[in-house]
DRENTIGU-608309 format. One record per residue (C-alpha): z, x, y negated; residue in one letter. Coordinates in steps of 0.1 Angstrom, whole numbers, padded with zeros to 4 digits, always signed. Layout:
BEGIN
ZXYA...
This chain:
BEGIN
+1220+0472-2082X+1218+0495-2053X+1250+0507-2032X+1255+0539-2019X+1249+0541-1980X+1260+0573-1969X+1287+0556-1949X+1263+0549-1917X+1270+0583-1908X+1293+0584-1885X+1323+0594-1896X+1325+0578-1930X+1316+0541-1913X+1348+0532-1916X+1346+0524-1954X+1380+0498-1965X+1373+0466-1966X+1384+0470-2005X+1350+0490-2009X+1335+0462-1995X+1346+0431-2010X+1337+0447-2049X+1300+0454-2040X+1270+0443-2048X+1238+0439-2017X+1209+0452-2028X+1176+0433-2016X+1140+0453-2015X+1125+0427-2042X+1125+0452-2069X+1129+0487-2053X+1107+0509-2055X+1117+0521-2014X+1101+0482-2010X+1076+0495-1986X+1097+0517-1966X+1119+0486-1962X+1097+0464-1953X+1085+0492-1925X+1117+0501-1912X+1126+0462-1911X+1094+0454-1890X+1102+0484-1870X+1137+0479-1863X+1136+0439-1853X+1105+0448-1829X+1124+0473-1812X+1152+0448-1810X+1128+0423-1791X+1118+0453-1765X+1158+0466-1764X+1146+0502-1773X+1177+0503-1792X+1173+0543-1804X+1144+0531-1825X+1159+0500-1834X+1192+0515-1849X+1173+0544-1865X+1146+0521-1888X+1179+0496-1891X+1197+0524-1907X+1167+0528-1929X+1163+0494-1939X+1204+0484-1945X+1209+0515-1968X+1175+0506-1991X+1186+0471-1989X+1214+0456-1970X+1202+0425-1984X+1171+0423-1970X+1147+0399-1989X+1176+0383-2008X+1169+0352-1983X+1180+0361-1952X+1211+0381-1936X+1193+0400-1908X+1203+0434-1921X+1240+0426-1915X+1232+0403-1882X+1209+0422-1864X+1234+0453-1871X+1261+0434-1860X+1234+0431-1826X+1226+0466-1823X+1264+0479-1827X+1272+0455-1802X+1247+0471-1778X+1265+0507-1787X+1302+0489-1781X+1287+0477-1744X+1276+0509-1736X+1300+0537-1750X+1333+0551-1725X+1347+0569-1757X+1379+0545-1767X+1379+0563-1806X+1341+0553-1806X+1343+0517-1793X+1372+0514-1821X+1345+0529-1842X+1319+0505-1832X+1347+0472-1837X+1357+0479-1870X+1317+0486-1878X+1308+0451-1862X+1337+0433-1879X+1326+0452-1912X+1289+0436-1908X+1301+0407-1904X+1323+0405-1931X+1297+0418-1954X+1268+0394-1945X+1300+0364-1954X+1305+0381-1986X+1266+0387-1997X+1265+0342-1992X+1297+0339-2011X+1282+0364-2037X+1246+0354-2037X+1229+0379-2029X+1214+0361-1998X+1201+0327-2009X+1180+0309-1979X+1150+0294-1995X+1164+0256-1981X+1202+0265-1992X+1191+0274-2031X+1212+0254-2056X+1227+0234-2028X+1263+0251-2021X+1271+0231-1994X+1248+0246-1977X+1257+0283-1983X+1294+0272-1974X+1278+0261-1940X+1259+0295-1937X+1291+0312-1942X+1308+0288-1910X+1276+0299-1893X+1285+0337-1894X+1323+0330-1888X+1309+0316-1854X+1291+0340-1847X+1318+0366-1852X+1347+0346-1834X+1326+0342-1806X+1324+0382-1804X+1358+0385-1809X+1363+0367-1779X+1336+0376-1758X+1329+0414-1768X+1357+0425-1790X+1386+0412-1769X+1404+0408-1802X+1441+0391-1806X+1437+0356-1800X+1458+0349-1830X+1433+0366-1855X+1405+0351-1832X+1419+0320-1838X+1416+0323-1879X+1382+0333-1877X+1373+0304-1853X+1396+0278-1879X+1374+0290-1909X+1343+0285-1894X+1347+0250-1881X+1367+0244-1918X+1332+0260-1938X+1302+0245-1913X+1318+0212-1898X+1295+0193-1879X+1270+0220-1878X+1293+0248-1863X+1274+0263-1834X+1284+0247-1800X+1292+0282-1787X+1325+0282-1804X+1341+0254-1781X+1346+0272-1748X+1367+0304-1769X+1380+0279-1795X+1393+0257-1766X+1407+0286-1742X+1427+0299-1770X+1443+0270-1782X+1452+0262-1743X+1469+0298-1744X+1485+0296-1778X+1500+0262-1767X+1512+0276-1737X+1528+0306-1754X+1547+0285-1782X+1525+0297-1806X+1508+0267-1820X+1527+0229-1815X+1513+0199-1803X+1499+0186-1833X+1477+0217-1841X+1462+0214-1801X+1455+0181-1807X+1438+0184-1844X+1417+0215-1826X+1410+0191-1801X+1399+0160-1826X+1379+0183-1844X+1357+0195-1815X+1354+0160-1797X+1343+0142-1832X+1316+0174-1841X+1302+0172-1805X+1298+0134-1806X+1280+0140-1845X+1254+0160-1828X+1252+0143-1793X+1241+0115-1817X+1222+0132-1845X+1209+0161-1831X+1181+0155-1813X+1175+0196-1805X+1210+0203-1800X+1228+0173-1791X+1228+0179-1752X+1241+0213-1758X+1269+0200-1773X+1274+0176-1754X+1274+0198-1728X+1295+0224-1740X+1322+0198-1749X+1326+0191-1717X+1334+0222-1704X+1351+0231-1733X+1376+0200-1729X+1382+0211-1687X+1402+0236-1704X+1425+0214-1723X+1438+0201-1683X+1468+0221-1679X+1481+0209-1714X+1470+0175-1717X+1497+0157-1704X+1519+0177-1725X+1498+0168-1760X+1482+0137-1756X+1499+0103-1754X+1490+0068-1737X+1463+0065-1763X+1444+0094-1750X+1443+0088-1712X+1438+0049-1713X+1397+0049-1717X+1400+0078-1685X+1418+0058-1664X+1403+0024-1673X+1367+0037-1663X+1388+0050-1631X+1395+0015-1621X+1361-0004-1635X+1341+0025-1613X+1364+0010-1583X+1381-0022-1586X+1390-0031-1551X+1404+0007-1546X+1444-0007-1542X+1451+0031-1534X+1435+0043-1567X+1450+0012-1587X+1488+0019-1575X+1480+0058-1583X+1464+0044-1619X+1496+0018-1627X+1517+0052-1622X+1504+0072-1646X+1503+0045-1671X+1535+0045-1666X+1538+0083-1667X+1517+0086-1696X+1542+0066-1721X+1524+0035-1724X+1544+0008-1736X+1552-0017-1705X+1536-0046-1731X+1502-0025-1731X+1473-0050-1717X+1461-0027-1696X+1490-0015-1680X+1504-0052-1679X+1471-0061-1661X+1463-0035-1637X+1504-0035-1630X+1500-0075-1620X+1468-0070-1599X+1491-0042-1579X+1523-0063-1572X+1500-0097-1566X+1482-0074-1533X+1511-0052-1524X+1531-0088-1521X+1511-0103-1497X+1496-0073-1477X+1531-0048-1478X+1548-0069-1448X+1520-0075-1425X+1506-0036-1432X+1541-0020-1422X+1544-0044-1391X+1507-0034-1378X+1513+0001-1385X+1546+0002-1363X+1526-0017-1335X+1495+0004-1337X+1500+0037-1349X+1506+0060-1324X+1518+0086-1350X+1551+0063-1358X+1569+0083-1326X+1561+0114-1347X+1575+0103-1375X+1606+0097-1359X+1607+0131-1343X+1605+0143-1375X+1632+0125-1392X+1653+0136-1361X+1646+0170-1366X+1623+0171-1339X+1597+0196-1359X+1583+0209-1324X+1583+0173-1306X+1568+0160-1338X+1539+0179-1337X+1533+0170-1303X+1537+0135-1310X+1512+0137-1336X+1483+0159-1313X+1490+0128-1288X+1481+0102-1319X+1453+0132-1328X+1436+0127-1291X+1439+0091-1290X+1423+0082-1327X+1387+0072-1330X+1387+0065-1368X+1382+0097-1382X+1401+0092-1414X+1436+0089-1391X+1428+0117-1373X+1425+0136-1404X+1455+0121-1415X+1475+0130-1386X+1463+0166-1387X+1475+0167-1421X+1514+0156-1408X+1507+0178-1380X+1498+0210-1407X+1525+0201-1427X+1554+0199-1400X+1536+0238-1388X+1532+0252-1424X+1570+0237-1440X+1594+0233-1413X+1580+0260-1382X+1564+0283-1403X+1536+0288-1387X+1510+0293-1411X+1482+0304-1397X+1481+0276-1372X+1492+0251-1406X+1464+0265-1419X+1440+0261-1394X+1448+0226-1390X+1444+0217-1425X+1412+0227-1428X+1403+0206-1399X+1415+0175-1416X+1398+0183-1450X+1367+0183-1428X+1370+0147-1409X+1375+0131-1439X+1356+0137-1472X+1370+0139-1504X+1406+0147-1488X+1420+0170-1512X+1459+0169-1498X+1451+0196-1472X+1441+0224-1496X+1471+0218-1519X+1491+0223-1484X+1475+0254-1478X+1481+0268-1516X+1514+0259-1513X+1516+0279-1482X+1502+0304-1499X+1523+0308-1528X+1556+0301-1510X+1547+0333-1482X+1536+0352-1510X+1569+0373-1517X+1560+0383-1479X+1530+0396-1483X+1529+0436-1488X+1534+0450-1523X+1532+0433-1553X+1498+0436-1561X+1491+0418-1527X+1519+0392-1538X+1499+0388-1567X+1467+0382-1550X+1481+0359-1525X+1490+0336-1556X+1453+0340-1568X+1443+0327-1531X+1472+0298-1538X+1456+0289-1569X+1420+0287-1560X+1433+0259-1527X+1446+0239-1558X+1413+0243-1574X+1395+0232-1545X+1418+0201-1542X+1412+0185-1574X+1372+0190-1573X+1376+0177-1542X+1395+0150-1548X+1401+0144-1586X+1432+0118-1583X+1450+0157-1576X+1439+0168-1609X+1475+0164-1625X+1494+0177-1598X+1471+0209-1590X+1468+0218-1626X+1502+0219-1630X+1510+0239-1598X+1479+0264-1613X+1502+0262-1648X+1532+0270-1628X+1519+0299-1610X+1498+0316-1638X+1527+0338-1651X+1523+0356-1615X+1491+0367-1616X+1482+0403-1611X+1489+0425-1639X+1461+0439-1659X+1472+0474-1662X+1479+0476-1627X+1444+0464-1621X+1431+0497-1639X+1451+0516-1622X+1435+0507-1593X+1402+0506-1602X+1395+0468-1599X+1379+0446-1628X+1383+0411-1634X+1356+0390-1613X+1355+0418-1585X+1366+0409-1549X+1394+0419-1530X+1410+0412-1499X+1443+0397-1499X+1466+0409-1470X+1493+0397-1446X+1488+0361-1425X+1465+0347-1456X+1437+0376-1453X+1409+0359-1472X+1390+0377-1500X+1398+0366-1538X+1380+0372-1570X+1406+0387-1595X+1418+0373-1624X+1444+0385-1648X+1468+0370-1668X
């Protein structure tokens, strides 16, 4: 039977969803407006390819009101709408429009779901098999959570539900584009109390073991995934400590130690977060890499500490400091600077020396400027950028107005950013500090009031002066 589509006017697109979910989709099989169909479909999804999106929505219209069905096998007519009132979303300034435009995409959407559900599009491959109409419906549900999040900028918790039901209807063959919005919004909902532990780490689950199906069975697709797991699981870094147990980070932090065995450094920093991490003291690994740590710190501690006193020209600094000293400190330690040949001390003197000027003498600029010389001596240093954040974020009630506070933590944030690609053992400690300070990013109202979008750049003021790219909370 044919439906009525006098709604795509306009004004009378905003048909109820009750309308909706009691109607039959018409295909062009047995119309006699077959031809016209068939036209206006050719028409339409041509003009698609070439983005002349007047003509495309005009013969669209055509075709979705003779039959919003299509051939009966395939759900362009709702799709390829949902692509052309997409285009008019992008593009349109008027908020009542844009609204108009949501509820129209959402409405698509739901009606191409409904026509599988109902039959009235049956894919040649999925006929008689309901499995696979189940996994067409997990298909679309994709499709539309990943507009939600990308286009719509719909509630996260309703963006959520969509995103649940399409993993829940397609499984293993849910599109890959659903981890990266899947995985931000559980990280939020966590964060906000929203969801528990057990529900991140199910999410979680669910993505690692469908990426892993298809990085294994999908020889077209299985990189992508792949790919997009990884990515998608970066995001879970500010949370994972809080949901995961010893269980989790044990294979991590055992291909840590196999990529560097003779790293004592790296092995002390590993037995720690063991530790950290809840594993049982009895746990094999722990036990073993624990041993291997007290065996070498054992014989090595005594004669280490004893050459470092004799030889380290930085141990007068030290005391200055622990006197008090700040200013004689730092002169100790540009003496120790000019008399190193191993670039690695120097670097690490510089870093004491930036410290002592950014904490104690408040000097930032110079703290600064100091840091950044030791970062350069001695690669994959990552402690001087976390100085420099924190030197950012602790100056940043000083710095103008609040929307340059707010910036200034934006600068803060990306130093901690820079320290763990620079030097992953920071990982833990920068994303927390980048957890910490995301409740004081700029506001997004006061953004638009002043005419700046998310991603543009702006200059942040006072001592810090370097240009940001702004992000919200």
């Amino acid at each position: 039977m044919f439906r009525v589509r006098n709604y795509l006017l306009p004004m009378i697109m905003l048909v109820s969803m009750s309308q909706v979910s009691t109607a039959q989709f018409a295909d062009w099989t047995n119309s006699p407006q077959k031809d016209d169909a068939e036209n206006a479909h050719s028409i339409y999804r041509q003009a698609i390819k070439s983005k002349d999106w007047d003509l495309a929505f005009e013969n669209w219209q055509k075709a979705y009101e003779i039959a919003p069905a299509a051939d009966g096998k395939r759900d362009y007519h709702f799709i390829d709408g949902v692509k052309i009132y997409i285009n008019k979303f992008q593009n349109e300034t008027d908020e009542a429009k844009k609204t108009e435009y949501k509820e129209t995409i959402n409405r698509l959407y739901d009606e191409a779901i409904q026509a599988y559900e109902e039959g009235s599009v049956v894919p040649t491959k999925c006929e008689g098999k309901p499995e696979c109409i189940k996994q067409k419906i997990g298909y679309v549900l994709g499709r539309k959570g990943y507009d939600m999040f990308y286009t719509l900028n719909s509630p996260y918790s309703k963006n959520l539900e969509v995103l649940d039901a399409s993993i829940s209807k397609a499984g293993n063959e849910v599109e890959y584009t659903v981890f990266d919005p899947l995985a931000t919004i559980v990280v939020y909902q966590f964060q906000k109390g929203k969801i528990d532990k057990v529900k991140a780490v199910e999410y979680f689950t669910q993505m690692d073991e469908i990426a892993k199906h298809n990085l294994e069975n999908n020889s077209k697709y299985g990189q992508y995934y792949d790919q997009a797991w990884k990515a998608a699981q970066a995001k879970f870094a500010p949370i994972e400590t809080e949901i995961f147990d010893c269980d989790y980070f044990k294979p991590k932090y055992k291909a840590m130690y196999d990529a560097a065995p003779d790293d004592m450094d790296q092995l002390k920093n590993l037995v720690g977060l063991l530790k950290k991490r809840g594993c049982d003291e009895n746990d094999p690994l722990l036990k073993d890499l624990d041993a291997k740590w007290k065996s070498y710190a054992a014989t090595t501690n005594a004669a280490r500490k004893a050459e470092f006193e004799a030889n380290n020209p930085g141990i007068l600094a030290k005391k200055a400091y622990d006197a008090g000293d700040y200013a004689g400190a730092v002169a100790k330690y540009e003496q120790a600077i000019a008399a190193e040949s191993d670039p690695a001390k120097k670097a690490n003197y510089m870093f004491s020396k930036a410290s002592i000027q950014g904490r104690k003498l408040k000097k930032y600029s110079a703290a600064r400027s100091t840091a950044l010389e030791a970062a350069k001596l001695k690669p994959g240093y990552g402690r001087p950028y976390m100085l420099i954040g924190d030197l950012y974020a602790t100056s940043a009630r000083n710095c103008g107005d609040s929307w340059n506070q707010r910036l200034a933590i934006i600068a803060a944030m990306s130093k901690y950013n820079k320290a763990k690609s620079v030097d992953p053992s920071l990982a833990d400690e920068a994303s927390t500090k980048i957890s910490r300070y995301r409740s004081s990013l700029p506001d997004q109202n006061e953004g638009f009031m002043r005419g700046v979008k998310a991603g543009d750049k702006e200059k942040v003021g006072c001592w810090i002066g370097e240009t940001v790219t702004v992000k919200y909370k």
